[in-house]
N, CA, C and O atoms as a GROMACS GRO file, in nm:
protein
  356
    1UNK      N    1  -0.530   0.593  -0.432
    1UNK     CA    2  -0.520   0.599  -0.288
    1UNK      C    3  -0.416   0.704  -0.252
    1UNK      O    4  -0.328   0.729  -0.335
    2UNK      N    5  -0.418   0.769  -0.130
    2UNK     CA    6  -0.299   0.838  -0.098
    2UNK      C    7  -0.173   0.775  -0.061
    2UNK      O    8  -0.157   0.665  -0.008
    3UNK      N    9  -0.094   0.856  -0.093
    3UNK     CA   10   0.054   0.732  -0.084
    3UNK      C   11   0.125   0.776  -0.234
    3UNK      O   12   0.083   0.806  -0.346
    4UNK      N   13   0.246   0.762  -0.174
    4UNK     CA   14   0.378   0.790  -0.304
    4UNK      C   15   0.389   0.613  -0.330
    4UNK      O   16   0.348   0.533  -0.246
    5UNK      N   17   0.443   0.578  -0.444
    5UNK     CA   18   0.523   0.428  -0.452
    5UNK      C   19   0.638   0.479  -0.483
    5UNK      O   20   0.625   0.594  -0.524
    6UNK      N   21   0.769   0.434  -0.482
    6UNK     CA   22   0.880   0.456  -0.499
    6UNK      C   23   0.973   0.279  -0.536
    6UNK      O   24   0.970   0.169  -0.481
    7UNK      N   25   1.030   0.324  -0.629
    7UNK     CA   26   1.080   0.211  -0.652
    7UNK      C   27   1.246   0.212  -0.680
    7UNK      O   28   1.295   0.292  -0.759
    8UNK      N   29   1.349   0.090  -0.589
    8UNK     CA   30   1.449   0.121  -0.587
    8UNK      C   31   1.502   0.022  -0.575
    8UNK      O   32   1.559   0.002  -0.467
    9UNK      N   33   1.506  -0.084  -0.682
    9UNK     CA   34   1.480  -0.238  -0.673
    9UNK      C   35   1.371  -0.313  -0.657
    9UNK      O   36   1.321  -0.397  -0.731
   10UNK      N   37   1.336  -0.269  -0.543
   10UNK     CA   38   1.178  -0.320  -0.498
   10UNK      C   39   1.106  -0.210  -0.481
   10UNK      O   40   1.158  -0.101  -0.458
   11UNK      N   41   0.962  -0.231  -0.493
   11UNK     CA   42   0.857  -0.111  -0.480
   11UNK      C   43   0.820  -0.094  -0.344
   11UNK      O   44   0.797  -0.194  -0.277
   12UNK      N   45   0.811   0.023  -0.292
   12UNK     CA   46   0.803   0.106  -0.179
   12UNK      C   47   0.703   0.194  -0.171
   12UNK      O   48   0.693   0.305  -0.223
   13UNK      N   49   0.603   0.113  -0.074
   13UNK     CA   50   0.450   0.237  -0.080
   13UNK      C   51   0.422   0.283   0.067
   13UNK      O   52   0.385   0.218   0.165
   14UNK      N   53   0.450   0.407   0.051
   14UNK     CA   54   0.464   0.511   0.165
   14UNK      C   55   0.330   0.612   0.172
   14UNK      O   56   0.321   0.711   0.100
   15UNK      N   57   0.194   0.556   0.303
   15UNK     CA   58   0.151   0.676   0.272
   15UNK      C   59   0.168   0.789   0.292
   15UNK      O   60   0.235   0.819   0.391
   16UNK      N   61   0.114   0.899   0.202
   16UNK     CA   62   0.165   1.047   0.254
   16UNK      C   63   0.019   1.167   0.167
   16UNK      O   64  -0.053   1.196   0.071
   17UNK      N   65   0.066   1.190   0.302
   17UNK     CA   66  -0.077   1.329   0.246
   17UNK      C   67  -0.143   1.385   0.142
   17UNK      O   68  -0.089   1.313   0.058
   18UNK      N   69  -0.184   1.424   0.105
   18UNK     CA   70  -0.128   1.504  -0.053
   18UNK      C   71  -0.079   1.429  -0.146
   18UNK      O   72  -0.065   1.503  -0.243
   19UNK      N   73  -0.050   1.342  -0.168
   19UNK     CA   74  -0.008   1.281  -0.283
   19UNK      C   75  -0.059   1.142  -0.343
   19UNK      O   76  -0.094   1.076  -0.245
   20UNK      N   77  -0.079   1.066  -0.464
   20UNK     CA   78  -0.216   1.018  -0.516
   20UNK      C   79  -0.113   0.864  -0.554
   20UNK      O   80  -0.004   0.898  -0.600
   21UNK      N   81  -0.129   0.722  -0.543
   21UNK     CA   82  -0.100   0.680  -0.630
   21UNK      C   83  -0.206   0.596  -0.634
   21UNK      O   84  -0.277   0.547  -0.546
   22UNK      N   85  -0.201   0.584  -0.820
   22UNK     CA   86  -0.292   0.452  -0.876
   22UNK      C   87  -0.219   0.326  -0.898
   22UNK      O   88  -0.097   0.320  -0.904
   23UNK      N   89  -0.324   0.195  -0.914
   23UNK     CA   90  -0.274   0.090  -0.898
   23UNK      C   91  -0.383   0.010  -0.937
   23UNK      O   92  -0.493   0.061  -0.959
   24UNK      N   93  -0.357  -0.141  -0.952
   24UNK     CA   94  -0.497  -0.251  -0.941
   24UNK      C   95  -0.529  -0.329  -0.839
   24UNK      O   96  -0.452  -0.379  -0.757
   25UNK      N   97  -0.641  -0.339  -0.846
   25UNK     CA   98  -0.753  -0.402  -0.713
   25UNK      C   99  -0.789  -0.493  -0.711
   25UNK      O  100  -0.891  -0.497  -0.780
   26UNK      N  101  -0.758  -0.612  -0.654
   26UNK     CA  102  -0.754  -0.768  -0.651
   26UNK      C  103  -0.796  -0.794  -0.588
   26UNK      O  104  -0.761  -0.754  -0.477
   27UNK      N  105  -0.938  -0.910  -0.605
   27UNK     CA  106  -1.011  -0.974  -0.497
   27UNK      C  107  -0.925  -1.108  -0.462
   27UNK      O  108  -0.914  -1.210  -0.530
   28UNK      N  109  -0.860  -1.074  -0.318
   28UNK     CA  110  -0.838  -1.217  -0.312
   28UNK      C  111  -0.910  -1.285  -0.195
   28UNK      O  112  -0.982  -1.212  -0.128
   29UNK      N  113  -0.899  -1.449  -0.149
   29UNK     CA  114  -0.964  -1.507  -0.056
   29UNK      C  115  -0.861  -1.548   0.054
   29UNK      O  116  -0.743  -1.546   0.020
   30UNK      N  117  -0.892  -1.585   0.188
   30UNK     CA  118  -0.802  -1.566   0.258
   30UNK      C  119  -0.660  -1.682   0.246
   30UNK      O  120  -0.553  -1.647   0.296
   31UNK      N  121  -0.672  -1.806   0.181
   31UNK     CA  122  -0.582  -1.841   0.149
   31UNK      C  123  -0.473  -1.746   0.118
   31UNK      O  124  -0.373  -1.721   0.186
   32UNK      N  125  -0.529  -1.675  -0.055
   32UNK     CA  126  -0.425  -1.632  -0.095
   32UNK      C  127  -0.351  -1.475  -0.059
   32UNK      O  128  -0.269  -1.422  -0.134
   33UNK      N  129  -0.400  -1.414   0.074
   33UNK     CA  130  -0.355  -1.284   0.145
   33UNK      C  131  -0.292  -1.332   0.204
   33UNK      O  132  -0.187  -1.268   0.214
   34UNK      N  133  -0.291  -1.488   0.298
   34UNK     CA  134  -0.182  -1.553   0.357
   34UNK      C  135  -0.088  -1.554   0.327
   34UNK      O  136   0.001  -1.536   0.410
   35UNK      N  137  -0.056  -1.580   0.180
   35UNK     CA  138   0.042  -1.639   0.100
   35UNK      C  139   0.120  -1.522   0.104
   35UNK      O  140   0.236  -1.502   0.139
   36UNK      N  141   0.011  -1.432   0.050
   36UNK     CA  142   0.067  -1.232  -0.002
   36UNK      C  143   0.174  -1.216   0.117
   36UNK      O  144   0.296  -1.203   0.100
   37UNK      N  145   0.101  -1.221   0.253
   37UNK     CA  146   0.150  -1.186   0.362
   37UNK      C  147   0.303  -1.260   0.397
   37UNK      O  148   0.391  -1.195   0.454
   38UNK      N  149   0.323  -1.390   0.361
   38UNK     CA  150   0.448  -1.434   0.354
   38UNK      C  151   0.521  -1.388   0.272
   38UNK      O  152   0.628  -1.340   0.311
   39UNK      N  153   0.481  -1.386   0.108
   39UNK     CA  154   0.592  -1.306   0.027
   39UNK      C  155   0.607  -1.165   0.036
   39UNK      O  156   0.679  -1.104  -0.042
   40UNK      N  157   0.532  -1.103   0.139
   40UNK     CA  158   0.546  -0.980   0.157
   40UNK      C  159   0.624  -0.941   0.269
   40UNK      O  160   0.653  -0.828   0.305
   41UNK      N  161   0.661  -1.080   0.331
   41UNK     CA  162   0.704  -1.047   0.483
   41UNK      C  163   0.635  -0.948   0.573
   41UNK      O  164   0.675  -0.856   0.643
   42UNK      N  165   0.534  -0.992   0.551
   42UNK     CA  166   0.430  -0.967   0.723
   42UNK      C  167   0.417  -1.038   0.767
   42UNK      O  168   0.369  -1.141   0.720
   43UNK      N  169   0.458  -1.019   0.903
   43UNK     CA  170   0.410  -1.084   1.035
   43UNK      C  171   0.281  -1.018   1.122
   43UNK      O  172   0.294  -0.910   1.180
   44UNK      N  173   0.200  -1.067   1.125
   44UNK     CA  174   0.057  -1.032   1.163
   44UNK      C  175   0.102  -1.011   1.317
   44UNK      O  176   0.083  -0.904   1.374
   45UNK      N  177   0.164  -1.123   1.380
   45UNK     CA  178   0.138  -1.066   1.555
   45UNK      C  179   0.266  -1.029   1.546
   45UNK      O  180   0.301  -1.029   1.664
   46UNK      N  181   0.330  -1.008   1.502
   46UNK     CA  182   0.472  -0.925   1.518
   46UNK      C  183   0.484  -0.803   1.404
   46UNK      O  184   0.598  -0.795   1.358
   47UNK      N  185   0.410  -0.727   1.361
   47UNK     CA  186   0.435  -0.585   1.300
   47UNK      C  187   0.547  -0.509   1.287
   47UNK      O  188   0.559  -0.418   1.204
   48UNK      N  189   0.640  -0.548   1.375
   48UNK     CA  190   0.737  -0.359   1.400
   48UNK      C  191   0.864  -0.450   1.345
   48UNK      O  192   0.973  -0.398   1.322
   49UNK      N  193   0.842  -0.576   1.329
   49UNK     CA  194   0.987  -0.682   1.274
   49UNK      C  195   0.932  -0.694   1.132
   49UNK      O  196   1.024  -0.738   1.063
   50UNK      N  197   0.799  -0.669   1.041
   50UNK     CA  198   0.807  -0.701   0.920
   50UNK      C  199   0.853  -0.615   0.855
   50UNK      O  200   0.882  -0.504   0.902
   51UNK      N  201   0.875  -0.664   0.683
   51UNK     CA  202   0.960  -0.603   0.600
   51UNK      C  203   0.849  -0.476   0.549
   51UNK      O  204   0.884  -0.361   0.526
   52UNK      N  205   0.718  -0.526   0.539
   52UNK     CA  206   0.613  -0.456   0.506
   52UNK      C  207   0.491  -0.487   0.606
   52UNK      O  208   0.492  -0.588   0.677
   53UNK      N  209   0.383  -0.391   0.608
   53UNK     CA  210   0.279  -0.395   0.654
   53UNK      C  211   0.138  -0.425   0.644
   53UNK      O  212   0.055  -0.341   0.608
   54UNK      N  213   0.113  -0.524   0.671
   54UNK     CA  214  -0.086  -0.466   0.545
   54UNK      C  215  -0.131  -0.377   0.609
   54UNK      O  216  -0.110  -0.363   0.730
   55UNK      N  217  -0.219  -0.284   0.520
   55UNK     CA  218  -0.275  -0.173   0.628
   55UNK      C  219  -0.370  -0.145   0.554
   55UNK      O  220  -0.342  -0.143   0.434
   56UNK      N  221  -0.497  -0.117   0.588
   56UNK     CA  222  -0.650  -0.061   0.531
   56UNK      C  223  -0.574   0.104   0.470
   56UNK      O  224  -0.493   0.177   0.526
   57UNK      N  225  -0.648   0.118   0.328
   57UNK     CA  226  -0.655   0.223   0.269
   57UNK      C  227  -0.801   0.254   0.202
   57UNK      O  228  -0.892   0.180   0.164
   58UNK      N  229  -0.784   0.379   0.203
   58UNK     CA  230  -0.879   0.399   0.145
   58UNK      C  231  -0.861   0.456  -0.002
   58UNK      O  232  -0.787   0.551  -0.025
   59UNK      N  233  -0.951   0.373  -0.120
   59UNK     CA  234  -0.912   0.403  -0.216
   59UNK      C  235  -1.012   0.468  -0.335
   59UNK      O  236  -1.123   0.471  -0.282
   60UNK      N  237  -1.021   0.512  -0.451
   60UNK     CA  238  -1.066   0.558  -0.475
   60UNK      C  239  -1.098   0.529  -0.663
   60UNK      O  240  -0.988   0.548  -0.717
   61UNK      N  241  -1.220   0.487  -0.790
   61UNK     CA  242  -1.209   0.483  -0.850
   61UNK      C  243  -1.235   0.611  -0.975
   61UNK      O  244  -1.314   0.705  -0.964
   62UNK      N  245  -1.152   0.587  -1.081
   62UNK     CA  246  -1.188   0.677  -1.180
   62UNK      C  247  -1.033   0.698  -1.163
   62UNK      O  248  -0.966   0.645  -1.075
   63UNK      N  249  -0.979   0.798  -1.275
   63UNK     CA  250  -0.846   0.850  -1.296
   63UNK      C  251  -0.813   0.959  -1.235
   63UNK      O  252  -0.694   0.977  -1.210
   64UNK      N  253  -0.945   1.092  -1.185
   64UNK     CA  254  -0.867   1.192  -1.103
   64UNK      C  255  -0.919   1.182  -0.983
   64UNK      O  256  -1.023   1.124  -0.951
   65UNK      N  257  -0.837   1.244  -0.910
   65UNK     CA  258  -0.874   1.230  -0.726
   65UNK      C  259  -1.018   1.315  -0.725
   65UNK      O  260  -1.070   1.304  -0.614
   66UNK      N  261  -1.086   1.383  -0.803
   66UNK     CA  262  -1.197   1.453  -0.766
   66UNK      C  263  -1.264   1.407  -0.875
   66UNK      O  264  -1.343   1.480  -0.934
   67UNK      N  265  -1.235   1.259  -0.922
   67UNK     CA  266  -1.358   1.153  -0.972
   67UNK      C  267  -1.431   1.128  -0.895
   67UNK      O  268  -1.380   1.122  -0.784
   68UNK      N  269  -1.572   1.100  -0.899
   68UNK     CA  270  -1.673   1.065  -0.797
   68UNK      C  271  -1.737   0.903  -0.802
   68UNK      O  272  -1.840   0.851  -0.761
   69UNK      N  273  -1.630   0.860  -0.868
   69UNK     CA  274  -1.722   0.741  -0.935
   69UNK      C  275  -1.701   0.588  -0.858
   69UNK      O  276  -1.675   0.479  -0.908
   70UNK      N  277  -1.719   0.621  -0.736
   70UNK     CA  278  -1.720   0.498  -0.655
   70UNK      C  279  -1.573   0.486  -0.545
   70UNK      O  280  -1.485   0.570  -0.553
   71UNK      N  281  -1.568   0.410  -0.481
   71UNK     CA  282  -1.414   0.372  -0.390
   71UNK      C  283  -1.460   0.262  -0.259
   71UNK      O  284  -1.567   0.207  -0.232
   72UNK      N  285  -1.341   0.260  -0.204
   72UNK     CA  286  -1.368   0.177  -0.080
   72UNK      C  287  -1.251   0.141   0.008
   72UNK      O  288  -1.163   0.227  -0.001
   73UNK      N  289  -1.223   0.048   0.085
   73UNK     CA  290  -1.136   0.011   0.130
   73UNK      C  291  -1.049  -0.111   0.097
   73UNK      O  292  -1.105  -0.214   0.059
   74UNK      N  293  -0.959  -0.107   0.106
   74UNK     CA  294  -0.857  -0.207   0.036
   74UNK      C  295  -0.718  -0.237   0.139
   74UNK      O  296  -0.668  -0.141   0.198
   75UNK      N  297  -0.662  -0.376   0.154
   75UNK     CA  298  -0.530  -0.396   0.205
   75UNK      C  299  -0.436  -0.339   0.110
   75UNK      O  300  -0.465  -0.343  -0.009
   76UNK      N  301  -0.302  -0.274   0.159
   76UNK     CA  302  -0.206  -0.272   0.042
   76UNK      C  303  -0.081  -0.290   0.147
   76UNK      O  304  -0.085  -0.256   0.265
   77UNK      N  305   0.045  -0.358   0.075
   77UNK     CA  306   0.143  -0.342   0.197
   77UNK      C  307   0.221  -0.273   0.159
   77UNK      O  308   0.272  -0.276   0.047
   78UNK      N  309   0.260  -0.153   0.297
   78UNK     CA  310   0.287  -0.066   0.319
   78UNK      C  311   0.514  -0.101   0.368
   78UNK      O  312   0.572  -0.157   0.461
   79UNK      N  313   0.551  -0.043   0.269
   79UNK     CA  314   0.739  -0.023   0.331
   79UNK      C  315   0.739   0.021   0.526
   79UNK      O  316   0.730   0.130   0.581
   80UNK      N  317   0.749  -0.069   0.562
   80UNK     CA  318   0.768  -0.067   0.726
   80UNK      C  319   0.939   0.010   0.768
   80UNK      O  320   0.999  -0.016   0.872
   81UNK      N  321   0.988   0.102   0.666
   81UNK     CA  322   1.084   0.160   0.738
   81UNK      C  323   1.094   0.297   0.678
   81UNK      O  324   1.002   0.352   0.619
   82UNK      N  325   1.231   0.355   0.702
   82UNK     CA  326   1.214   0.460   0.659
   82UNK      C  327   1.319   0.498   0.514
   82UNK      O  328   1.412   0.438   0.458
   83UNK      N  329   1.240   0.641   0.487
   83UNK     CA  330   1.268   0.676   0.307
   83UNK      C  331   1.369   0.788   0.348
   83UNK      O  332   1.373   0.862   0.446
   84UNK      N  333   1.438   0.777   0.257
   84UNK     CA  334   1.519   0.962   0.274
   84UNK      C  335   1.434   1.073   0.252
   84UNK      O  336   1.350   1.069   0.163
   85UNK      N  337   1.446   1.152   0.310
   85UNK     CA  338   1.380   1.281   0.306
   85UNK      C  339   1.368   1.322   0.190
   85UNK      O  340   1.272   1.395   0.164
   86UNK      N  341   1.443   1.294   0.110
   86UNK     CA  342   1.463   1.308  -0.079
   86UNK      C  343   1.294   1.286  -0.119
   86UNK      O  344   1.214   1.374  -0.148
   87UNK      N  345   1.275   1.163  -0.112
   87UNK     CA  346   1.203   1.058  -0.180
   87UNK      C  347   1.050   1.141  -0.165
   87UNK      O  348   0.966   1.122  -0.253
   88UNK      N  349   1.016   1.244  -0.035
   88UNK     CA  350   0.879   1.304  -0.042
   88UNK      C  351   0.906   1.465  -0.061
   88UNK      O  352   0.846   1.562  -0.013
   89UNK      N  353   1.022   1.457  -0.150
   89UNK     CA  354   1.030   1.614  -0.223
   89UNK      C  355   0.954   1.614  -0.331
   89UNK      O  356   0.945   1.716  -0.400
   0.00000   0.00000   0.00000
């Protein structure tokens, strides 16, 4: 998917243009995105106060970005603040 992760204690996924990260793809049911969403600190009707975000990505399978071999859409939660300018050098 597009997006840096950054990790600095905790992991930090920032999307950003141009840049690729891989990861794994978990079917879950809505119980357990509930759950996600608490240990993730999202707040669904309050957004701009969580620690993270869920947010639709679009993602992509195979190992290089100009693999053709399938993709789709996926939740991932997203770092709801901001990175040092460092971090997308």
């Amino acid at each position: 998917m597009q997006g840096k992760l950054y990790v600095a204690g905790l992991p930090y996924f920032k999307r950003a243009h141009g840049a690729i990260t891989r990861g794994e793809l978990y079917l879950v049911d809505d119980t357990t995105l509930e759950r996600l969403d608490r240990l993730e600190g999202y707040r669904e009707h309050n957004p701009e106060t969580s620690f993270y975000n869920r947010v639709k990505v679009q993602y992509q399978h195979g190992h290089l970005p100009d693999d053709d071999t399938g993709g789709g859409e996926a939740w991932v939660y997203e770092y709801n603040g901001d990175l040092p300018e460092n971090y997308f050098k």
